[in-house]
C-alpha positions, -999 to 999 in steps of 0.1 A, spaced: -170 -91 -162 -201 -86 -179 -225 -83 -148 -194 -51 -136 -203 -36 -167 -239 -42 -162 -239 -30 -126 -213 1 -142 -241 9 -165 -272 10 -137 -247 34 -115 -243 58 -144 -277 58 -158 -285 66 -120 -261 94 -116 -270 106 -151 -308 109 -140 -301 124 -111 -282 151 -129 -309 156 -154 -335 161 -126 -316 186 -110 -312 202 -143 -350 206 -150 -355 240 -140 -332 269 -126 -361 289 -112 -394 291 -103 -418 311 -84 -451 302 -64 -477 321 -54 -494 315 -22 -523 331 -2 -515 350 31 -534 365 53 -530 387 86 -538 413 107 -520 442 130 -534 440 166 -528 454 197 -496 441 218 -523 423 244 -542 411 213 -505 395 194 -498 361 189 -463 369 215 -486 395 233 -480 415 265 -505 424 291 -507 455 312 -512 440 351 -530 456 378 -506 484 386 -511 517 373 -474 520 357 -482 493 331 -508 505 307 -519 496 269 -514 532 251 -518 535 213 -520 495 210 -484 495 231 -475 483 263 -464 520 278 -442 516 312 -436 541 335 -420 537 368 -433 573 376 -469 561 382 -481 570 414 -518 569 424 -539 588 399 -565 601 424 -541 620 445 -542 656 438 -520 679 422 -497 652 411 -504 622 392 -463 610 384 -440 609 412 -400 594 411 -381 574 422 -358 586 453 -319 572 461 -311 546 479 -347 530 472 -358 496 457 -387 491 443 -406 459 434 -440 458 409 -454 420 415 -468 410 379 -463 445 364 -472 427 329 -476 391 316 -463 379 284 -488 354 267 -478 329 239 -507 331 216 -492 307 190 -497 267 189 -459 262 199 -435 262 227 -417 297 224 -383 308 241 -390 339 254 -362 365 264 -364 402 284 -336 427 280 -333 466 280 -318 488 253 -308 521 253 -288 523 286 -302 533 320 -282 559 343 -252 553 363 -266 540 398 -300 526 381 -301 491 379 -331 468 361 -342 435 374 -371 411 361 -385 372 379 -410 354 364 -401 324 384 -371 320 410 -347 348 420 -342 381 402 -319 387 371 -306 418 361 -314 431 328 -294 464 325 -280 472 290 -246 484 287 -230 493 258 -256 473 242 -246 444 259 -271 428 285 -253 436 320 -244 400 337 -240 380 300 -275 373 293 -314 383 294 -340 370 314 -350 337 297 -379 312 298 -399 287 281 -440 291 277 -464 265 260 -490 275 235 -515 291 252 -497 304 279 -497 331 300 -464 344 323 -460 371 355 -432 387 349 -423 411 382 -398 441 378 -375 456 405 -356 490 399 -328 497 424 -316 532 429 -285 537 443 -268 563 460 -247 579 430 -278 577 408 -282 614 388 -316 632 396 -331 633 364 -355 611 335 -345 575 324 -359 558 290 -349 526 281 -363 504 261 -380 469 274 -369 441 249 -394 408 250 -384 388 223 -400 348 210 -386 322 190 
């Protein structure tokens, strides 16, 4: 009997300190040094990269894309269209480089819907996804995905299909590449 009341004792004195710790303090606040800089998207620690094509460029620090691109040097115009019934395909329009020292999940999706008749696809390895946003929803359930390793760099390739009951006119969505 006396070594439950002894044990008994040891388990309250334990449950009583445990209280009292939690008890020492209802706040606090730390201050910490930070540091950081703003750089240019192909200068970011998740930064994107312009390719060789002329409809990817880095304008104001951004990566600017604009499917209207033809070749510069040709004289009067400089920006074209795309016609209906076409498809289009821009091997490694841009790259998305993981600048950070861990493994990121990376994801590509549009916002602010294209036309009727204009559909979005990206591949950075295997077959083509569609990206189209909807309603804010990402056409087919989900954006393009993939993994990257610190230090890496990935292709991504875009195809735009125009189809037949596409309206004549401008498109502006908005290309979503998102890391966690």
């Amino acid at each position: 009997m006396k070594m439950k009341k002894g044990l008994l004792m040891v388990v309250l004195l334990l449950a009583l300190s445990s209280i009292m710790a939690a008890m020492s303090y209802t706040s606090a606040t730390v201050t910490s040094a930070m540091s950081g800089t703003v750089k240019s998207t192909d200068a970011s620690l998740l930064a994107l990269k312009a390719g060789s094509h002329k409809a990817a460029t880095i304008d104001n620090d951004i990566l600017k894309i604009d499917f209207n691109k033809g070749n510069v040097t040709s004289m009067p115009v400089s920006t074209y269209g795309l016609q209906k019934q076409s498809e289009y395909v821009w091997n490694g329009l841009f790259s998305v480089a993981n600048n950070s020292d861990n493994v990121v999940n990376v994801t590509i999706k549009t916002e602010n819907n294209l036309p009727a008749g204009v559909k979005l696809y990206v591949k950075t390895t295997g077959g083509w996804t569609e990206i189209n946003s909807i309603n804010g929803h990402t056409h087919s359930g989900l954006p393009v995905a993939f993994k990257t390793n610190a230090g890496h760099e990935v292709s991504v390739d875009i195809k735009v299909v125009v189809g037949s009951n596409a309206s004549l006119g401008n498109f502006a969505p908005n290309l979503v590449v998102s890391a966690q």
